[in-house]
N, C-alpha and C positions, 0 to 999 in steps of 0.2 A: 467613499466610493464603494459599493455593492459589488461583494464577490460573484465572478461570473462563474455558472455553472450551467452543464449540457441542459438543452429541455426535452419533455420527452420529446421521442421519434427522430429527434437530432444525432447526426450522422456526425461524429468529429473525428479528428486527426488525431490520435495521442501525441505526434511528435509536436505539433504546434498550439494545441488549445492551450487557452491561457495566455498570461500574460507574458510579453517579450523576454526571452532566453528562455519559455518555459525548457528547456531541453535541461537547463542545469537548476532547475527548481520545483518546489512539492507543490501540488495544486490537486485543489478540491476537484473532481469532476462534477461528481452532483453529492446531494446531500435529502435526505427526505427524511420525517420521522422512524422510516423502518432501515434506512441504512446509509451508507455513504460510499464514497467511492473514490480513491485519491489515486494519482500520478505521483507515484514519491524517487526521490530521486537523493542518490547519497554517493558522496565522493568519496574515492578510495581510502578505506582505512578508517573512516570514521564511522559511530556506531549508533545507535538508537539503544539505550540502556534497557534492562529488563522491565520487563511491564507485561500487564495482561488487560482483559478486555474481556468485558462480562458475555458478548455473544461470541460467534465463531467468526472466523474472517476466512478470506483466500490470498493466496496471494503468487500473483502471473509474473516471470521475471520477462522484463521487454527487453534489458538489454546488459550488459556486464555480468556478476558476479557477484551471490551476497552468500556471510554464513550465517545462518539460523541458529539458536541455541534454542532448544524446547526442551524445558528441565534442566536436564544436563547434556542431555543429546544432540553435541552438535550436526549441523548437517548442510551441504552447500546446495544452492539454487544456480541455478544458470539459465542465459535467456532459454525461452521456450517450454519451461521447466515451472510446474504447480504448484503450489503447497495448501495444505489445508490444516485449521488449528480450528479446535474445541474452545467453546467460550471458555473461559477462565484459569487457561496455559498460561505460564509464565514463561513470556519468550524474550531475545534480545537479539540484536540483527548486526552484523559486523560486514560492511563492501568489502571486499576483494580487490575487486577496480570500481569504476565510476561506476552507478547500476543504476536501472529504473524498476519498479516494480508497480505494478496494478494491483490494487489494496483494496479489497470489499469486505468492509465490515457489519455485520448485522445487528442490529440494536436489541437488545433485550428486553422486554420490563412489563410491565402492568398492561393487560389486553385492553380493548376500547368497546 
């Protein structure tokens, strides 16, 4: 089955696109050669290890509580709250409570 993803001009819900219980799951919003765009969703206390990502991202908290580590600098997100990271941070992501966040990340590489 073919991952669903917004098309352009489409108007979605973040609370409900996707597939059933999206509320407690990560799901692609759209995906294009220049970038992506995920609903990520992480339950309290659990982490996303450190990693980095050749372009920049953003990243919108929807709802809970996450801490950031950029470098060594930790730093907390809370809904309503931005973040912005430089391709090739080395970051790592620890919830606080259950959290959503809105992830745009920009793809890097060879122009066309």
């Amino acid at each position: 089955m073919a991952i669903e993803h917004a098309t352009p001009g489409e108007v979605i819900d973040l609370k409900t696109f996707g597939p059933e219980n999206t509320d407690t799951h990560t799901v692609a919003l759209v995906k294009t050669k220049h970038f992506e765009v995920i609903r990520m969703f992480i339950r309290a206390w659990n982490t996303v290890p450190p990693h980095k990502l050749d372009g920049p991202i953003t990243v919108q908290c929807l709802r809970g509580e996450a801490r950031f580590v950029v470098g060594a600098e930790p730093q907390t997100i809370r809904a309503g709250e931005w973040l912005y990271l430089e391709g090739g941070e080395l970051h790592s992501i620890e919830a606080i409570s259950d959290c959503v966040l809105l992830v745009t990340i920009v793809f890097v590489g060879e122009s066309e």
